[in-house]
C-alpha positions as CSV (number, residue, x, y, z in Angstrom):
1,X,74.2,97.1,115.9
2,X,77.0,95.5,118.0
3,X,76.6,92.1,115.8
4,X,76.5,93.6,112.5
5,X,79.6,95.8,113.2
6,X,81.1,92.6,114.2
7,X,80.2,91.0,110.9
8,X,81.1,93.3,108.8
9,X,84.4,93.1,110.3
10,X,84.5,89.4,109.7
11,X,83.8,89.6,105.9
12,X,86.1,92.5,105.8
13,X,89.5,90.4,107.0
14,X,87.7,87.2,104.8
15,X,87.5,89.3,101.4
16,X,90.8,91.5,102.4
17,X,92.7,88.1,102.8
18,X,91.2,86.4,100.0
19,X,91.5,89.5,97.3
20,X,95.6,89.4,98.5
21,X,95.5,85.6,97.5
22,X,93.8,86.7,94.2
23,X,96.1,89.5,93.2
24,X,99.6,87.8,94.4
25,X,98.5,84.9,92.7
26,X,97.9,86.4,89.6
27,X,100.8,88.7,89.8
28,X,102.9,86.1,90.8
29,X,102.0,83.7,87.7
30,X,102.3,87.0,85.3
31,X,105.5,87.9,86.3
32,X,106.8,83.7,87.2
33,X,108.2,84.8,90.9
34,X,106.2,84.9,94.2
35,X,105.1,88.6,94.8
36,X,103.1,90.1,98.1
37,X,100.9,92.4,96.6
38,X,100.0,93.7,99.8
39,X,100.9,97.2,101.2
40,X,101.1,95.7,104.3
41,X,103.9,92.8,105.6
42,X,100.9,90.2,106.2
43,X,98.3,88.2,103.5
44,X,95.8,90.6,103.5
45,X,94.1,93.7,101.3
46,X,92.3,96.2,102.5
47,X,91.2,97.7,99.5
48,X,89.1,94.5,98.7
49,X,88.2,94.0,102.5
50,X,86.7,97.8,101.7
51,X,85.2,96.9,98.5
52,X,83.9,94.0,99.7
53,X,81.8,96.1,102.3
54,X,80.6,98.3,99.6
55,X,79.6,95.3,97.4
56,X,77.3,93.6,100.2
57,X,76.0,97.0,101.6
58,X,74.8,99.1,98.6
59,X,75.4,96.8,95.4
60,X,73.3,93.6,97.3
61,X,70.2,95.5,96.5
62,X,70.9,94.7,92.7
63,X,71.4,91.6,92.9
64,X,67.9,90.6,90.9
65,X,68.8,92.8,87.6
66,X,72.6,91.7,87.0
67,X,72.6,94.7,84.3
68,X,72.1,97.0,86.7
69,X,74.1,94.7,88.8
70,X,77.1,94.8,87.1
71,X,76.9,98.9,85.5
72,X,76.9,99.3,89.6
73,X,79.8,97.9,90.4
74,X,81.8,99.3,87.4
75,X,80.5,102.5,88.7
76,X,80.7,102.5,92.7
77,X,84.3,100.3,92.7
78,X,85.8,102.4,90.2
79,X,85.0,105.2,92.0
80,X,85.9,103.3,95.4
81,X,90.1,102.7,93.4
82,X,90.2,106.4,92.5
83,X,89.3,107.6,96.1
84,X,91.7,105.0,97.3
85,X,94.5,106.2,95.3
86,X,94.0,109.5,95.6
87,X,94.7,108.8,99.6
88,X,97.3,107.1,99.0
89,X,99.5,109.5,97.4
90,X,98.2,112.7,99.7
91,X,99.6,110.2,102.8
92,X,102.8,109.0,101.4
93,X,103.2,111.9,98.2
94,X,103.6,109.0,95.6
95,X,101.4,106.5,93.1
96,X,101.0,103.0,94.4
97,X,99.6,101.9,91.0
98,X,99.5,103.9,87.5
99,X,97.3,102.9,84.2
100,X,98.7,105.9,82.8
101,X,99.9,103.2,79.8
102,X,96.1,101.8,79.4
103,X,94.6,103.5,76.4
104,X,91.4,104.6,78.5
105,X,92.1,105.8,81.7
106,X,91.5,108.5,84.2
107,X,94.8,110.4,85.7
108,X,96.1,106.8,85.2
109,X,94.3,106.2,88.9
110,X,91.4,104.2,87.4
111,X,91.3,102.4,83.7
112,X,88.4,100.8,81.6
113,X,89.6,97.5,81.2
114,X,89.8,97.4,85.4
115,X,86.4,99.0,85.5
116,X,85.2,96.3,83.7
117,X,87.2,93.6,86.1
118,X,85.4,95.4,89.2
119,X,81.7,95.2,87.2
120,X,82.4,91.4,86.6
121,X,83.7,90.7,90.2
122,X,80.5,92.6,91.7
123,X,78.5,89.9,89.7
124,X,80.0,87.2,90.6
125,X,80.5,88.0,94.2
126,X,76.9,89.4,94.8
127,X,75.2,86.7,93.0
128,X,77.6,83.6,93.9
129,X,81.0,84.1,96.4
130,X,78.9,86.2,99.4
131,X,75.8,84.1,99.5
132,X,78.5,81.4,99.5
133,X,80.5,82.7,102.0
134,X,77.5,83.3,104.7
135,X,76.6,79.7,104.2
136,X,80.0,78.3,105.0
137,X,80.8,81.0,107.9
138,X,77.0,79.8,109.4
139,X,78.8,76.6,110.0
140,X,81.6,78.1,111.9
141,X,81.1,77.8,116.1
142,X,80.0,81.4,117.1
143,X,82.6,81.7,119.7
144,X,85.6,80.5,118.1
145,X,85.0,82.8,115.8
146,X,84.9,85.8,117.9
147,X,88.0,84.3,118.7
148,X,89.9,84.1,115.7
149,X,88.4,87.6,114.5
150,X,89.6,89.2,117.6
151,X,93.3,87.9,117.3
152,X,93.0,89.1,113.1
153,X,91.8,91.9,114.2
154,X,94.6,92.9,116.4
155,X,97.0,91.6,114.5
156,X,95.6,93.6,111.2
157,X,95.7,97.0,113.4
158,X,99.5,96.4,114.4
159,X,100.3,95.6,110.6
160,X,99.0,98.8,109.6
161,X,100.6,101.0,112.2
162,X,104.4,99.3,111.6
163,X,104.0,99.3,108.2
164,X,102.5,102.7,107.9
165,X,105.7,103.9,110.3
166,X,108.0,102.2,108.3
167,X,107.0,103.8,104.7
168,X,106.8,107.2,106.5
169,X,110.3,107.0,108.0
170,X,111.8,105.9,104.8
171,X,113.0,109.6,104.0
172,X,114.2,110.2,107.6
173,X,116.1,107.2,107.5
174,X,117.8,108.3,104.6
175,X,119.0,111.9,106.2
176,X,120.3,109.5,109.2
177,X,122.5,107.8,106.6
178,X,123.8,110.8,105.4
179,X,124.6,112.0,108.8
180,X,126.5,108.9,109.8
181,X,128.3,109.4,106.1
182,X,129.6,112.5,107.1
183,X,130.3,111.6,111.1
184,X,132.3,108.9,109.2
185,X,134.2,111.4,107.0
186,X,135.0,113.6,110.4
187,X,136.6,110.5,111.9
188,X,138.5,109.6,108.8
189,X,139.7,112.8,109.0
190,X,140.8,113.0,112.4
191,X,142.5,109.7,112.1
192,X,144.6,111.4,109.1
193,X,145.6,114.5,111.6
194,X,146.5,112.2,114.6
195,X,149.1,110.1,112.3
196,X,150.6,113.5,111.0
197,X,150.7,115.1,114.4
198,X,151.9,112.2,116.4
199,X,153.0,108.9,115.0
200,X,153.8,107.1,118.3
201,X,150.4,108.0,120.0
202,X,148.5,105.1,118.1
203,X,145.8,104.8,121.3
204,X,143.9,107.6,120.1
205,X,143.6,106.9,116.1
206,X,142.9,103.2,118.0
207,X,139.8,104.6,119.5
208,X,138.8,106.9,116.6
209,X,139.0,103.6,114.4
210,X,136.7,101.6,116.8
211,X,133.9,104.8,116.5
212,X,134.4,104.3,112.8
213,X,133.9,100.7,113.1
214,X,130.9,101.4,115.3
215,X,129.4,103.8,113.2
216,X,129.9,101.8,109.4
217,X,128.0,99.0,111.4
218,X,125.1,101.7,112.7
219,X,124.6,102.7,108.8
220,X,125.1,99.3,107.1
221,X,121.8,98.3,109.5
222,X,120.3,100.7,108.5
223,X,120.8,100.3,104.7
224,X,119.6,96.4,105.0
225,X,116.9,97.3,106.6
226,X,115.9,100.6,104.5
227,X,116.8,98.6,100.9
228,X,114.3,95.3,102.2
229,X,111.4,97.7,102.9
230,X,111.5,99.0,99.9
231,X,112.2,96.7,97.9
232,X,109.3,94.7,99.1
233,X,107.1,97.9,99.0
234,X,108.6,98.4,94.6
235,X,107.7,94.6,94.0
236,X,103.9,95.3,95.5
237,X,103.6,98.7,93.7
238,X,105.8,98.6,90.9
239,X,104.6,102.1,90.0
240,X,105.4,103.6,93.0
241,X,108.6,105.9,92.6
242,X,109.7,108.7,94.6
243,X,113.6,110.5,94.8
244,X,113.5,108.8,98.0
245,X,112.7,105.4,96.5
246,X,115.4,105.8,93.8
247,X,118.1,106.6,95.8
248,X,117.6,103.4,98.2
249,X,117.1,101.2,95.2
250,X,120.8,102.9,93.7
251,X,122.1,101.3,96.9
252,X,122.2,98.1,95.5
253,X,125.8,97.4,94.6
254,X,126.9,98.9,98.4
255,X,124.1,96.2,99.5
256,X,126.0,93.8,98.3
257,X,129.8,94.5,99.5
258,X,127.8,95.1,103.0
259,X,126.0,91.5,103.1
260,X,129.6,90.0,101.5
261,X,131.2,92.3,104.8
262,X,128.9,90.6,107.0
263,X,129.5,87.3,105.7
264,X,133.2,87.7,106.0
265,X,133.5,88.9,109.5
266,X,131.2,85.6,110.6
């Protein structure tokens, strides 16, 4: 049991690294600029590490009738993207990918022309790209890869734990920003009443400045950081589109007076 779990888990990071190196390549060369097409920050897919699981556990069985073969895997992987995608937007309460514009398609979450994508790869990769793949991991020295799946492994689980953070704290970052606006506003303020009240007293609208200072800097971070996530996450998922989402993406043109700021004060 303990060495099958363990190669599953191998083929899984394989076919979840190589089904990212399909999809950005072919996004990529569709759209003529480099695209991760990955929810997560590093090369890999877990949607096809998943499907690839399916495909060698219950599809393999077919793999002597490729008609039955391949109505299978239309079947069980579209099936497999629906479930996926109706996950996906109960977690994070938006659509990571929408065929609503395909002329046959199912609550826009799965479509027949990718239906029949997912029957043609279950083909090819039970008849051809596993059997392949065993052959050429065979050769591999047993221990160093325990090794390098162990390290993958580790490194997978921390990739999915910061990036799911980061996509869930999208909409508290936002409030934060709003509050440092308005702590901003109060200082502003303040600053106005001190000059009126008390022109010669500059050591107190001196320190009020400073918190201002302090404070643009805190939200300006923040901003970079938010707008980067996000904008990664909108090139992956150009579907996905939330208020939230919006409103980061509007921030563009103060994105760019706060990387000119930055560039300036250097």
């Amino acid at each position: 049991m303990g060495k099958q779990l363990f190669w599953l888990l191998t083929y899984f990071l394989i076919y979840s690294f190589l089904g990212w190196v399909m999809e950005s390549i072919f996004r990529s060369v569709m759209e003529k600029k480099v695209i991760n097409t990955g929810f997560l920050k590093g090369p890999i897919c877990p949607i096809y590490g998943f499907g690839a699981m399916i495909m060698t556990t219950i599809l393999s069985r077919f793999s002597n009738n490729i008609v039955l073969l391949f109505v299978s895997s239309v079947i069980v992987l579209s099936f497999w993207e629906y479930i996926v995608g109706v996950l996906l937007e109960k977690i994070f309460h938006t659509k990571y990918w929408d065929y609503s514009d395909h002329k046959i398609n199912f609550q826009g979450r799965i479509c027949l022309s990718n239906s029949l994508y997912w029957g043609i790869l279950g083909v090819v990769f039970v008849k051809y790209i596993h059997p392949f793949m065993q052959y050429f991991i065979g050769k591999i020295n047993i221990d160093l890869l325990y090794f390098v799946v162990g390290i993958s492994s580790l490194v997978f689980v921390v990739d999915v734990i910061t990036s799911v953070v980061k996509v869930k704290s999208i909409k508290p970052a936002l409030e934060r920003i709003e509050e440092l606006n308005n702590e901003i506003k109060e200082k502003l303020k303040e600053i106005t009443k001190e000059t009126e009240k008390n022109t010669e007293k500059l050591e107190i609208t001196e320190n009020i400045q400073k918190i201002v200072e302090d404070l643009n800097e805190k939200r300006n971070k923040l901003i970079l950081r938010l707008y980067k996530n996000v904008y990664r996450l909108k090139k992956a998922f150009p579907a996905i589109d939330t208020k939230e989402i919006r409103e980061i993406l509007n921030k563009k043109i103060e994105l760019k007076k706060i990387v000119k700021n930055n560039k300036n004060n250097k």
